[in-house]
DOSE-685151 format. One line per field, with one value per atom (N, C-alpha, C): chain; atom name; x negated, y, z. Coordinates in Angstrom, 1 decimal. Layout:
zado <- (A ...) $
kegu <- (CA ...) $
c1 <- (X ...) $
c2 <- (Y ...) $
c3 <- (Z ...) $
END
This chain:
zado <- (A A A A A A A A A A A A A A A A A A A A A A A A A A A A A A A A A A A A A A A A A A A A A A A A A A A A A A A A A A A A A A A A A A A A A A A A A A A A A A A A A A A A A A A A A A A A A A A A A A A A A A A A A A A A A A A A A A A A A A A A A A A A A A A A A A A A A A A A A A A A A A A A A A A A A A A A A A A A A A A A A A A A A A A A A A A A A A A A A A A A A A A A A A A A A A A A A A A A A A A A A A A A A A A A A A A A A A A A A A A A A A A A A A A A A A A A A A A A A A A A A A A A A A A A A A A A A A A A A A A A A A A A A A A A A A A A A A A A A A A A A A A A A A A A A A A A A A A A A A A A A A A A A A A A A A A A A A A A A A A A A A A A A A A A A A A A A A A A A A A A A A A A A A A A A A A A A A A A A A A A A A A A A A A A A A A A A A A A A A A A A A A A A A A A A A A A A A A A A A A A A A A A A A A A A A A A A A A A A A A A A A A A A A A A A A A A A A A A A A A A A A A A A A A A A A A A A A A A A A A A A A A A A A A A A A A A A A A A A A A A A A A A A A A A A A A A A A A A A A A A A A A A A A A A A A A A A A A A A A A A A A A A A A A A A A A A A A A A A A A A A A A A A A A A A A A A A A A A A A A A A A A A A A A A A A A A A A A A A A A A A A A A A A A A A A A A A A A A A A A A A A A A A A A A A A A A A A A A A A A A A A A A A A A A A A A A A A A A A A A A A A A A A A A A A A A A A A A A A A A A A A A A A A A A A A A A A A A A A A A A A A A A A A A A A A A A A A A A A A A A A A A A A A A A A A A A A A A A A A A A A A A A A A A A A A A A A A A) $
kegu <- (N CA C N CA C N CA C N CA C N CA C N CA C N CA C N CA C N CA C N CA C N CA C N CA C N CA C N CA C N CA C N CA C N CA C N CA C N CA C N CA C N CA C N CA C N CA C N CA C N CA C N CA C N CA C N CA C N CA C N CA C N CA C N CA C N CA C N CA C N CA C N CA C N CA C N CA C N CA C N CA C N CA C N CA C N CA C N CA C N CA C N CA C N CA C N CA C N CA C N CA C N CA C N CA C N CA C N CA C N CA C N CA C N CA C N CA C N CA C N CA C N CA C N CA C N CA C N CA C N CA C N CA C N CA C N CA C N CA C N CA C N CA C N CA C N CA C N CA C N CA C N CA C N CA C N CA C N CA C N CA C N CA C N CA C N CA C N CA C N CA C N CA C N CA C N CA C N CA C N CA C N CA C N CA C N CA C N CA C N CA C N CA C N CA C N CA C N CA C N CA C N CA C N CA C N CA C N CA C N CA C N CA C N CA C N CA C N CA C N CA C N CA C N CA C N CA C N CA C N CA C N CA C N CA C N CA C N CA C N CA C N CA C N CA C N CA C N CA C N CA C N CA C N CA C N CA C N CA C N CA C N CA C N CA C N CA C N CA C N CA C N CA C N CA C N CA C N CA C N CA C N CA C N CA C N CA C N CA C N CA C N CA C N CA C N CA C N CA C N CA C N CA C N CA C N CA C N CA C N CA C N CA C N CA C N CA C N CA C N CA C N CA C N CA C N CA C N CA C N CA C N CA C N CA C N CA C N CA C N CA C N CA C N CA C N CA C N CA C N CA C N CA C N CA C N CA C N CA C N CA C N CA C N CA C N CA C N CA C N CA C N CA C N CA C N CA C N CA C N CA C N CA C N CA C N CA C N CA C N CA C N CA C N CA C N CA C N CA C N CA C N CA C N CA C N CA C N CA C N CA C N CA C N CA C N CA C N CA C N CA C N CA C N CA C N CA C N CA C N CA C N CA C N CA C N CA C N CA C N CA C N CA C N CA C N CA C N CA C N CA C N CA C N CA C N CA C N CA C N CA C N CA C N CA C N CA C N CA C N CA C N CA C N CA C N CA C N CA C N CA C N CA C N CA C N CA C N CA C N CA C) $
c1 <- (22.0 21.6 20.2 19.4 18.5 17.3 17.7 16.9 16.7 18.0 17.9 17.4 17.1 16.3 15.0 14.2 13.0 12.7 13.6 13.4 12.8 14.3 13.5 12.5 12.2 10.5 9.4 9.7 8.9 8.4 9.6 9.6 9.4 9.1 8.7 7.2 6.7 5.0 4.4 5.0 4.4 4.7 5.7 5.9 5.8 5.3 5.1 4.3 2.9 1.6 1.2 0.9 0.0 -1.3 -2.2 -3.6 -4.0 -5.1 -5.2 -6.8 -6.9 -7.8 -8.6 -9.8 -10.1 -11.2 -11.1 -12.0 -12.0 -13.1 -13.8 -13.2 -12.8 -13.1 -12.9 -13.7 -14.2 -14.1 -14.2 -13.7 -14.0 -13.9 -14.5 -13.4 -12.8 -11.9 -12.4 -12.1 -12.6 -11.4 -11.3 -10.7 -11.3 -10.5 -10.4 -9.5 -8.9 -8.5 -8.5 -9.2 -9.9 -10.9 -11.9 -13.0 -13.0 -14.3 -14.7 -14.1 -13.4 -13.2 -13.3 -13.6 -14.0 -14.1 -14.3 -13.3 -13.9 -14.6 -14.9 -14.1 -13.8 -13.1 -13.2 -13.3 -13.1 -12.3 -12.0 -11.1 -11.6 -11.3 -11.4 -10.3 -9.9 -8.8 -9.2 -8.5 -9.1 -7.5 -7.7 -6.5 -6.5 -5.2 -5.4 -4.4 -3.3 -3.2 -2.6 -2.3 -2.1 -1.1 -0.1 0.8 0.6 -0.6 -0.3 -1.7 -1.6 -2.9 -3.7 -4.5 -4.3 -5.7 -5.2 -6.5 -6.4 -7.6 -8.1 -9.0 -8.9 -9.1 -10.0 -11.3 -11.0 -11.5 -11.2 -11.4 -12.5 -12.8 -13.7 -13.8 -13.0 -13.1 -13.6 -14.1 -14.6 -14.1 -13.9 -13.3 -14.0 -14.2 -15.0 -13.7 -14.1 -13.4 -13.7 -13.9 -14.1 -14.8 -15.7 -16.6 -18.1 -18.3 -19.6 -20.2 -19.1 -18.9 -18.0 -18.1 -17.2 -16.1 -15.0 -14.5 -14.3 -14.6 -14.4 -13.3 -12.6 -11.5 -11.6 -10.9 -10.9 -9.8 -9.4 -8.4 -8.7 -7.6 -7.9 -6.5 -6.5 -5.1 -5.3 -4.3 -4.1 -3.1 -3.3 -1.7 -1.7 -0.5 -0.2 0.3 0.7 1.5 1.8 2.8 3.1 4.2 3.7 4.1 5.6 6.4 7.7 7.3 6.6 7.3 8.9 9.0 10.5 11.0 10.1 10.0 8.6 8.2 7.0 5.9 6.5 5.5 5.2 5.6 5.1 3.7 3.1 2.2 1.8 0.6 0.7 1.1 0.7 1.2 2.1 2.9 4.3 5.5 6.6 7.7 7.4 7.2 7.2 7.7 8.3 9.1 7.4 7.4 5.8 6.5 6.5 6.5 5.7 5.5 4.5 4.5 3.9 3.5 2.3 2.7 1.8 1.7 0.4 0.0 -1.3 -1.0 -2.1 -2.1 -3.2 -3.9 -5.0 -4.1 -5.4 -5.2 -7.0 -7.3 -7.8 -7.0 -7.3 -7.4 -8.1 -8.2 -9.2 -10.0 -10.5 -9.5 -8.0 -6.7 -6.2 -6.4 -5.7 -4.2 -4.6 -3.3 -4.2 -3.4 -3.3 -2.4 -2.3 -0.8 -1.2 0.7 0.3 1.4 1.3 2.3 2.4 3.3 4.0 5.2 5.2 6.4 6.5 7.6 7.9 8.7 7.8 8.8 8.5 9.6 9.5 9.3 8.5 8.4 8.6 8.6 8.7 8.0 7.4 6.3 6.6 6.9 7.2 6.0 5.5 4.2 3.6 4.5 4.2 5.0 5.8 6.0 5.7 6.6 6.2 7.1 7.9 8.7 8.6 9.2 8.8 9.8 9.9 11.0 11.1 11.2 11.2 11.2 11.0 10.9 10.3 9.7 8.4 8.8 7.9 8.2 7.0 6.9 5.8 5.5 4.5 4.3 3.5 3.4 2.3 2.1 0.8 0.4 -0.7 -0.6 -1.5 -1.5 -0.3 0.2 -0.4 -1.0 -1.0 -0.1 0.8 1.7 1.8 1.1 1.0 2.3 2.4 3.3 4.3 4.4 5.0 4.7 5.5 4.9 4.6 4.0 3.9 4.4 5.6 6.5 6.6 5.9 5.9 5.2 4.2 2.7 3.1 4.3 4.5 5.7 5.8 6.6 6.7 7.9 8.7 9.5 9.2 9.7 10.4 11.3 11.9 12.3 12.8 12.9 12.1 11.7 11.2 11.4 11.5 11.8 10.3 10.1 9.0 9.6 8.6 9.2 7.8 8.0 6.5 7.4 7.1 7.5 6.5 6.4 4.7 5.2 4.7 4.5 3.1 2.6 1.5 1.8 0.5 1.1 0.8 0.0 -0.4 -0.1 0.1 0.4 -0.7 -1.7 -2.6 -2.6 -1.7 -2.2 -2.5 -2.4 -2.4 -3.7 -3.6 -4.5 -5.0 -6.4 -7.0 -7.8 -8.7 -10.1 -9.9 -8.5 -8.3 -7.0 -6.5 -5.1 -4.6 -3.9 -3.7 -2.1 -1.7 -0.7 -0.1 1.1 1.9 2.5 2.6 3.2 3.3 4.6 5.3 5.7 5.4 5.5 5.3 5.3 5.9 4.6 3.8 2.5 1.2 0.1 -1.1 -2.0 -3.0 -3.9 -3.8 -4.1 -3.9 -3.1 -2.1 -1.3 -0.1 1.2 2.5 3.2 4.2 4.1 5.5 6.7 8.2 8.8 9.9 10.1 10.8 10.9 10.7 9.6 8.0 7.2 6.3 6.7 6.3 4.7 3.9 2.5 2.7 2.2 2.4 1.0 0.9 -1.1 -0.9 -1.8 -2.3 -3.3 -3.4 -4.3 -5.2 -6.0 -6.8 -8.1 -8.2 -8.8 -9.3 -11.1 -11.7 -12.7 -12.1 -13.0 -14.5 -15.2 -16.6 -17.2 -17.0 -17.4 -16.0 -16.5 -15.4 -14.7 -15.7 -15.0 -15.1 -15.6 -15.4 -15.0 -13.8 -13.0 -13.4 -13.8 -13.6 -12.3 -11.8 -10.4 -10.6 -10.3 -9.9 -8.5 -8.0 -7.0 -7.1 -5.7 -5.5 -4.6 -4.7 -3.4 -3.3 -1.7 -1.2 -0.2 -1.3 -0.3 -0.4 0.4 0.0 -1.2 -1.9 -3.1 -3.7 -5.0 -5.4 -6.3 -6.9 -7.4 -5.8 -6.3 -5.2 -3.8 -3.8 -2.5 -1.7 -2.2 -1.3 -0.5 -1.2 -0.2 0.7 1.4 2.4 3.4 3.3 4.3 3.1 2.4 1.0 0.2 0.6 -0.3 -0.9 -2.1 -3.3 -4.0 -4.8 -5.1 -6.3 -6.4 -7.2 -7.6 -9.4 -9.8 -10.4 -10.2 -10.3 -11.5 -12.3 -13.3 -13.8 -13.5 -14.0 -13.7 -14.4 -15.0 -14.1 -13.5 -13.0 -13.8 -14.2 -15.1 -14.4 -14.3 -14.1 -14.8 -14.8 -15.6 -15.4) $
c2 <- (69.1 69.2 69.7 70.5 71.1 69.8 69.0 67.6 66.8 67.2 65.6 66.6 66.8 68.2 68.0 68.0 67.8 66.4 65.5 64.2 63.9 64.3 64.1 64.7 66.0 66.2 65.5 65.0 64.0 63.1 62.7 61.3 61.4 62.2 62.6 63.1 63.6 63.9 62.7 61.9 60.8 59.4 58.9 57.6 57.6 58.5 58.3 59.5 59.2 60.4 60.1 61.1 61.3 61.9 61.0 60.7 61.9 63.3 64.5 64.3 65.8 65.7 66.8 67.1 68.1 68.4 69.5 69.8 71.6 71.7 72.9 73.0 74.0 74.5 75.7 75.5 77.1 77.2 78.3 78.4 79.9 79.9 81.0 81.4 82.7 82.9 84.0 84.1 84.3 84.9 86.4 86.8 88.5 88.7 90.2 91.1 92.0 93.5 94.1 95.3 96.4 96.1 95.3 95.4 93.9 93.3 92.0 91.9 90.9 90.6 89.5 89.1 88.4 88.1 86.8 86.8 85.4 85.3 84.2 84.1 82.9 82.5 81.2 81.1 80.3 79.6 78.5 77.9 76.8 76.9 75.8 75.4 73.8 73.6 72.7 72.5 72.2 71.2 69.9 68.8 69.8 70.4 70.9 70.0 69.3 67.9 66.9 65.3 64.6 64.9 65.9 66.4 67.7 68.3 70.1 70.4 70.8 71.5 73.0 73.8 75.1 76.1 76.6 76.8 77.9 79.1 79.9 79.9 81.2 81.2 83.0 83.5 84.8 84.9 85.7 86.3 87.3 87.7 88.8 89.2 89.9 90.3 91.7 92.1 92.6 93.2 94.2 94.6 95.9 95.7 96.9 98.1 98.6 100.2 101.3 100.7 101.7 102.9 103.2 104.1 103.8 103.1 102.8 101.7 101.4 100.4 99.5 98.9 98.3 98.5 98.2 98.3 96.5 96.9 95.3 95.8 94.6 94.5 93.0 92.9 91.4 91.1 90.0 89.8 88.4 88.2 86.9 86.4 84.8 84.2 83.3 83.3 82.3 81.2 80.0 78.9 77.9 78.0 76.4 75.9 74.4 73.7 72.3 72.2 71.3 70.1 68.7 68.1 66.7 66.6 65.9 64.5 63.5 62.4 62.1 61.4 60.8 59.0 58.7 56.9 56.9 55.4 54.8 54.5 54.6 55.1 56.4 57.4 58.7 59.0 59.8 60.4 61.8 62.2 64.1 64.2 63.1 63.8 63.1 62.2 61.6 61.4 62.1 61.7 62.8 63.5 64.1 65.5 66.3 68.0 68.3 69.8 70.4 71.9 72.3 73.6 74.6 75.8 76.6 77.8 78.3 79.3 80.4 81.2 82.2 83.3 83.3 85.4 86.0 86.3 87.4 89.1 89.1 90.4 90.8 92.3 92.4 93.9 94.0 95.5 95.8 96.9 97.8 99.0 99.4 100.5 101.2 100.6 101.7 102.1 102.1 103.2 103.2 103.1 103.8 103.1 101.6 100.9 99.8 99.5 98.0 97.4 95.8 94.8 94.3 94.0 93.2 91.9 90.7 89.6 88.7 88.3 86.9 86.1 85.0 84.1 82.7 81.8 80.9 80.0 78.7 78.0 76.4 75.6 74.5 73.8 72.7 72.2 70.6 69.8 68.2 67.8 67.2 66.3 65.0 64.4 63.1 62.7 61.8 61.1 62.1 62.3 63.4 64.7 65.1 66.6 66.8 68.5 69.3 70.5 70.8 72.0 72.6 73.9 74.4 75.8 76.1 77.7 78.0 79.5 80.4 81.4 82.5 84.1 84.5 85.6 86.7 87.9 87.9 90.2 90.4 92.2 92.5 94.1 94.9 95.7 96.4 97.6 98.5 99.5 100.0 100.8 102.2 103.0 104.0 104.8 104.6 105.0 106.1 106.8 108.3 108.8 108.6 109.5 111.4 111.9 113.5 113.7 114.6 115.6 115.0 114.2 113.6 113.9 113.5 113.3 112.2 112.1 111.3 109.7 110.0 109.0 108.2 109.0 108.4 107.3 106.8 106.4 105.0 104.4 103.2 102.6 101.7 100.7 99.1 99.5 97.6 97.4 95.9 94.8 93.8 94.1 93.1 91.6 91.2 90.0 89.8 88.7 88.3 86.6 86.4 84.7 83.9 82.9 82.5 81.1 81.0 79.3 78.9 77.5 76.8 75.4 75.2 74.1 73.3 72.5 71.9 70.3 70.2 68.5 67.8 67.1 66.3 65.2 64.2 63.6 62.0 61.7 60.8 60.6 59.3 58.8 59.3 60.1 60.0 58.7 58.1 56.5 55.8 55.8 54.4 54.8 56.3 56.7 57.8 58.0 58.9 59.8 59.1 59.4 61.0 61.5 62.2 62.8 64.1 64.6 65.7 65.7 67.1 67.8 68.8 69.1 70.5 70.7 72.2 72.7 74.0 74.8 76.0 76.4 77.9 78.2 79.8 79.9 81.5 82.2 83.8 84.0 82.7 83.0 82.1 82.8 82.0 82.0 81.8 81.6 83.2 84.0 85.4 86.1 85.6 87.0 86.2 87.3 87.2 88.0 87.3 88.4 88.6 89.1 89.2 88.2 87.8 86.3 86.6 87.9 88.2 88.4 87.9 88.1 86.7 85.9 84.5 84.0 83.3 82.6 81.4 80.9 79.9 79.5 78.0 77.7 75.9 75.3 74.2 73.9 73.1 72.4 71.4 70.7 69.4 69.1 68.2 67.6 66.1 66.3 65.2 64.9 63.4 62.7 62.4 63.2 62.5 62.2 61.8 60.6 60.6 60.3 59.5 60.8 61.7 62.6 64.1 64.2 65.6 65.2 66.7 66.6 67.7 68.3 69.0 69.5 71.0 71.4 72.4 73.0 73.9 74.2 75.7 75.5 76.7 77.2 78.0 78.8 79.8 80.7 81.7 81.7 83.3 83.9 85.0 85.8 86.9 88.1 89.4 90.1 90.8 91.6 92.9 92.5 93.8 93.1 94.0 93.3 92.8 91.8 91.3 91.5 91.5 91.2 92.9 93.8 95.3 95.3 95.1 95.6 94.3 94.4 93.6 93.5 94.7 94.7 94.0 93.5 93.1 91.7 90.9 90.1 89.5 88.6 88.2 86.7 85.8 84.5 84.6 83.8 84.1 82.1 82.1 80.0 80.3 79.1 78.5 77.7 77.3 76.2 76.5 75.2 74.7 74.1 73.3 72.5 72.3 71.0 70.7 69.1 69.5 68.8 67.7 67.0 66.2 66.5 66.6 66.5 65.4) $
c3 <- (67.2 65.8 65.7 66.4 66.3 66.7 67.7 68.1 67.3 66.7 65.3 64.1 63.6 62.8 63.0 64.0 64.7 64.2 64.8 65.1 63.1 62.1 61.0 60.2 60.9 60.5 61.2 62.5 63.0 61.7 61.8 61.0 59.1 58.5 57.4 57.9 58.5 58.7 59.2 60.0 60.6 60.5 59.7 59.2 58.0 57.3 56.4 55.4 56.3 56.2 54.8 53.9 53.1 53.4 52.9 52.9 52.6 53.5 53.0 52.3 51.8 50.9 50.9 51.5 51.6 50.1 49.6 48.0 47.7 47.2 46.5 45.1 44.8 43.1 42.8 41.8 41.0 39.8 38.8 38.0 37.3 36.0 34.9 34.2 34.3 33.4 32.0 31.3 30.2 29.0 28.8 27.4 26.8 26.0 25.5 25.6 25.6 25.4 24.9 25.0 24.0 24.3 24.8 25.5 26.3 26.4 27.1 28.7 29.6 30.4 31.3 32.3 33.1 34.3 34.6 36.4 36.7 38.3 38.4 40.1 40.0 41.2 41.7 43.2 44.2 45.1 45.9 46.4 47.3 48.4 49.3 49.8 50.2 50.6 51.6 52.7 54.0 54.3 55.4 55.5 57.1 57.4 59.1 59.5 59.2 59.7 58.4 58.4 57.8 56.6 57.1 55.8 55.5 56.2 55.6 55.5 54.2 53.9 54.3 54.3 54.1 52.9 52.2 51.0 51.7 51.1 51.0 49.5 48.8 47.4 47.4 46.3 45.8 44.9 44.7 42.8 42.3 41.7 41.2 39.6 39.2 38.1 37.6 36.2 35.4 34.3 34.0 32.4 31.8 30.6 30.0 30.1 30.4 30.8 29.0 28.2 27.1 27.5 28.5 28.5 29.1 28.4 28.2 29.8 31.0 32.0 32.4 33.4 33.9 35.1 35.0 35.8 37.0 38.5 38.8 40.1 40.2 41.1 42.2 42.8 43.6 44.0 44.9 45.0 46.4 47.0 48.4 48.2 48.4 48.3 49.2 50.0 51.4 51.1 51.4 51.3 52.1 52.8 53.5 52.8 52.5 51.6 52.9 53.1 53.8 53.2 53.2 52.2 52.9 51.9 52.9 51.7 52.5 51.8 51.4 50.2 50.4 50.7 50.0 50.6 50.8 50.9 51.5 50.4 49.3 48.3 47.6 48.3 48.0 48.2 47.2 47.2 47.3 47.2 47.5 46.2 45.0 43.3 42.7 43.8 43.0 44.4 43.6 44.6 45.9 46.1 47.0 46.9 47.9 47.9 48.7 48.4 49.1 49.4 50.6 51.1 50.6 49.8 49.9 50.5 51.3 52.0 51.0 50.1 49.7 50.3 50.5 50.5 49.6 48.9 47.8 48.2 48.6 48.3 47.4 46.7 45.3 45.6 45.3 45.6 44.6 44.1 42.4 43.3 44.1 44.3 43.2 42.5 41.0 40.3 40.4 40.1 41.0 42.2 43.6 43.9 43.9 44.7 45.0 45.9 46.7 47.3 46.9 46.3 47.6 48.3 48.8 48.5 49.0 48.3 49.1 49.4 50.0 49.4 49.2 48.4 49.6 49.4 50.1 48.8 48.5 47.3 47.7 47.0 47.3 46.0 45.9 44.6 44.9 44.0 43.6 42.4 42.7 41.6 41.6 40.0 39.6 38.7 38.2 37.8 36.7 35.9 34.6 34.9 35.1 35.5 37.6 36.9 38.0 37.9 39.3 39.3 40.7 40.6 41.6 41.4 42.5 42.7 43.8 43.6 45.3 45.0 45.8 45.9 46.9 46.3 46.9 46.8 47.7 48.1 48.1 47.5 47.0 47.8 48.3 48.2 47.5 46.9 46.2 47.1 47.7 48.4 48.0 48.6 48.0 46.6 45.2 44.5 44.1 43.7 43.1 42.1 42.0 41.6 41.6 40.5 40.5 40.4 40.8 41.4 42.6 43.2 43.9 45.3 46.5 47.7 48.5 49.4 50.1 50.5 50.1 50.3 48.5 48.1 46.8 47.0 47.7 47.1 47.8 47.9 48.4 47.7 46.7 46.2 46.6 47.4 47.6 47.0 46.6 45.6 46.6 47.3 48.3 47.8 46.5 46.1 45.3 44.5 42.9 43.0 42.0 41.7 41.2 42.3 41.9 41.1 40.4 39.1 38.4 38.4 37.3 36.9 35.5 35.2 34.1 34.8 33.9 33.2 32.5 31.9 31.7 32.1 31.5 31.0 30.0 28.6 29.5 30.5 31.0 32.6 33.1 34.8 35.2 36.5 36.5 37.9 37.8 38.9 38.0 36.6 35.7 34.5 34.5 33.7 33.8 35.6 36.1 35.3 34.4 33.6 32.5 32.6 31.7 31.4 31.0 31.0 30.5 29.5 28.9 29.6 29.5 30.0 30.0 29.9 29.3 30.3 30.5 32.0 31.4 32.0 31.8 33.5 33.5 35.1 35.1 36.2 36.2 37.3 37.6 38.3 38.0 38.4 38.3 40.1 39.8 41.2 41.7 41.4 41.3 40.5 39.9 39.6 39.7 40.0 40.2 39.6 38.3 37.6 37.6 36.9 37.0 36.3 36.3 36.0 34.5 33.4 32.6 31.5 32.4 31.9 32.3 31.7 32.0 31.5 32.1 31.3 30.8 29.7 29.1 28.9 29.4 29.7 28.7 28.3 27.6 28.6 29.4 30.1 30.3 30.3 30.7 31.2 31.7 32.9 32.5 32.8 32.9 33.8 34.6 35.7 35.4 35.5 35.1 36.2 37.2 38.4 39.1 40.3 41.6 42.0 42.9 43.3 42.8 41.4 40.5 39.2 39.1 37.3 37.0 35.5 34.6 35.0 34.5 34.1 33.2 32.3 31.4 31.1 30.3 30.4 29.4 28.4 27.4 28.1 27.7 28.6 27.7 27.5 26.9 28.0 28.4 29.7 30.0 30.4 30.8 30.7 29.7 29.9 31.1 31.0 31.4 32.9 33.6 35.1 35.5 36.3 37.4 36.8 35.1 34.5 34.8 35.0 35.0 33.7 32.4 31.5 30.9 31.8 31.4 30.0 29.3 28.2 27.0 27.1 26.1 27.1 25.3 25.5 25.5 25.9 25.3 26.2 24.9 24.8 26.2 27.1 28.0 28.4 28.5 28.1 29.9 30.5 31.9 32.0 32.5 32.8 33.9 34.6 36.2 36.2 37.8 38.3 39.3 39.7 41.3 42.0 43.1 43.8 44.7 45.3 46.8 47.5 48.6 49.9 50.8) $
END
């Protein structure tokens, strides 16, 4: 059982390879609070063989702290995604199931924690949507909790439910040049949030040459740096750039 198992991931990575893609993108995030916030972020995605990708991503954000500065935080996100054709006309963005391998690390040590995160989900993409589900575990490290001890200053989140379910209005094989599109999901590039406190984003994307698109995107989702105050929340506008190489 275990040979023939093999035999059919053989045969899904290599009879029927999708074309990899290696690309850059970056990106401006942009909202309010009590005070101006801001976040700029990076992403490389690299082909390490014909069906599996692996990115590397980080973040940098900003928020006015109501006392006359800023407060800034960061954050690093790592991903394999390894892709299963299903027939011979699959692509990386139609017909195909995708493995994902997450890890996020975000350091708020300007209030004395540091996250750490990993999830494992499997998604499927058809010409106009997009789904996806799994679960992540989480730690909080370094806690200050007054009056507490030691053993306080560490919070694990052993399960959480990861989910994204997106729609766009156009094929992008029949109609590349442009694309609007709706997604609700319990995560972003950097934040993972509880699957009672979902983001809701308006999206779109335009090809202005061969190998660079425009994207922007509307988001109503968890406030605050890196989404902490979760019970509140607020309109947050996207714009960036994704490259080919």
């Amino acid at each position: 059982m275990k040979k023939f198992s093999l035999w059919i991931f053989a045969f899904c990575l290599f009879v029927f390879p999708l074309r990899a893609q290696e690309y850059v993108k970056t990106w401006l995030d942009m909202g309010t609070k009590q005070g101006f916030y801001a976040s700029y972020s990076a992403l490389y995605n690299y082909p390490l063989a014909v069906n599996y990708d692996l990115s590397a991503a980080f973040s940098f954000q900003w928020e006015d702290n109501q006392a006359g500065s800023y407060d800034a935080t960061h954050a690093i996100a790592v991903q394999g995604l390894a892709y299963f054709p299903l027939n011979e006309s699959s692509t990386r963005h139609f017909n195909s199931l995708a493995l994902h391998q997450k890890f996020l690390f975000r350091d708020l040590s300007v209030w004395g924690i540091y996250e750490y995160n990993a999830a494992l989900s499997l998604s499927y993409r058809r010409a106009r949507w997009y789904g996806e589900i799994g679960c992540m575990h989480r730690i909080l490290q370094d806690i200050h909790w007054t009056g507490h001890d030691a053993s306080a200053r560490y919070l694990n989140e052993p399960f959480g439910l990861v989910y994204k379910l997106a729609f766009q209005c156009r094929d992008p094989r029949t109609s590349p040049a442009w694309n609007l599109g709706f997604a609700l999901s319990d995560y972003d590039d950097f934040l993972w949030e509880r699957i009672y406190t979902p983001n809701v984003s308006l999206y779109g994307e335009w090809k202005f040459s061969e190998r660079s698109r425009l994207i922007s995107k509307l988001m109503y989702m968890p406030s605050g740096v890196f989404n902490l105050a979760s019970s509140v929340y607020e309109c947050y506008i996207r714009m960036g750039v994704v490259c080919e190489i």
